[in-house]
C-alpha positions as CSV (number, residue, x, y, z in Angstrom):
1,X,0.0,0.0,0.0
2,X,0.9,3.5,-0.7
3,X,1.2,5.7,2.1
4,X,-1.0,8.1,2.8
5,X,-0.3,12.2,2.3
6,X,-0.4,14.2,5.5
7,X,-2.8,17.2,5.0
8,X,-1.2,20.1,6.4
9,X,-2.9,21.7,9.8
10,X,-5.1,24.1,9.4
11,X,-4.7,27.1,11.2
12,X,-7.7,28.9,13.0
13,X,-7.9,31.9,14.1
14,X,-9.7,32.8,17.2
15,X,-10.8,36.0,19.2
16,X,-10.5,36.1,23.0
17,X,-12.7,39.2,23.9
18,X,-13.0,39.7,27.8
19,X,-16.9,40.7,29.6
20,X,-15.6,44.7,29.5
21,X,-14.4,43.9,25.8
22,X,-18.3,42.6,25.1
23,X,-19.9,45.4,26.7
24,X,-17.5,48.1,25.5
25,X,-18.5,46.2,21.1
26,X,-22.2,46.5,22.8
27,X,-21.9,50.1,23.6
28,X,-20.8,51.8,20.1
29,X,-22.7,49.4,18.6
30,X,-25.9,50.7,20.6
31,X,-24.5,54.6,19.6
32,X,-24.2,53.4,16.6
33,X,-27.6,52.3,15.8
34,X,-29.2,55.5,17.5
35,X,-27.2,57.4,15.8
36,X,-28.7,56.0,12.3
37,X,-32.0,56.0,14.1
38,X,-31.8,59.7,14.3
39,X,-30.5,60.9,10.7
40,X,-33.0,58.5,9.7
41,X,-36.4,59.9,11.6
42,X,-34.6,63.6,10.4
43,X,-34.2,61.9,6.2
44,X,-38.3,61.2,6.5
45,X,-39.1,64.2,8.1
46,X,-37.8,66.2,5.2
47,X,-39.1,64.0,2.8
48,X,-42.8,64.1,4.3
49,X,-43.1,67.2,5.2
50,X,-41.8,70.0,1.7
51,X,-40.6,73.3,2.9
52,X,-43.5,75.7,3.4
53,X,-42.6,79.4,1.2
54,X,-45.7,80.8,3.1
55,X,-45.2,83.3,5.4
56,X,-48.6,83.0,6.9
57,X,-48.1,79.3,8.3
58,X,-44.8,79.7,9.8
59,X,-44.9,81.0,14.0
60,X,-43.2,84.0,14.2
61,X,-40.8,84.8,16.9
62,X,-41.8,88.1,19.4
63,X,-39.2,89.7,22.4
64,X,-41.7,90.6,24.5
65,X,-38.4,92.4,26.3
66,X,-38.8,90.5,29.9
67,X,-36.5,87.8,28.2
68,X,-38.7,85.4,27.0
69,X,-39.3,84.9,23.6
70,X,-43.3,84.6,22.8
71,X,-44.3,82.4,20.0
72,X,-47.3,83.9,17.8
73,X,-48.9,81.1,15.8
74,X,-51.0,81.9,13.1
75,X,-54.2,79.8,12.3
76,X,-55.0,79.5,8.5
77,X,-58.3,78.6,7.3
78,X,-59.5,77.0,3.8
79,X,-60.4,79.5,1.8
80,X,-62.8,77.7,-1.0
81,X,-64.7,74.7,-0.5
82,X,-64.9,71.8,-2.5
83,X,-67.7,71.7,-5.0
84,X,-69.8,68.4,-5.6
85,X,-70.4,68.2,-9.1
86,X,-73.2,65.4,-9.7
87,X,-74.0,63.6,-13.3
């Protein structure tokens, strides 16, 4: 019989991470995630909601000089109503 051919070893690798090492990966990994949380909630924000041009809609900012600012919000109204059109 022919001998047999010795495979060589194969080497593995392995990672030794400590408790403080676990929570530390944990950690960023949570700051991470809020992080992306956050741009993402402000990325559908600006999509839902289009700039508003109007002045009318947007609060406007009063000193009432006793150091507090007062905020003035404006209450807009529809204008036309919708018509019912019947065949």
């Amino acid at each position: 019989m022919a001998p047999r051919k010795r495979k060589k070893p194969v080497k593995k690798v392995k990672f030794q991470v400590t408790r403080s090492g676990i929570a530390g990966i944990a950690v960023v990994c949570f700051c991470i995630f809020l992080w992306m949380f956050l741009i993402g909630v402000w990325a559908g924000q600006s999509l839902l909601y289009p700039p508003v041009n109007d002045t009318k809609s947007s609060p406007e900012v009063s000193d009432s000089g006793k150091g507090k600012q007062v905020f003035e919000v404006i209450q807009l109204e529809a204008d036309k109503k919708k018509k019912i059109i019947q065949k």
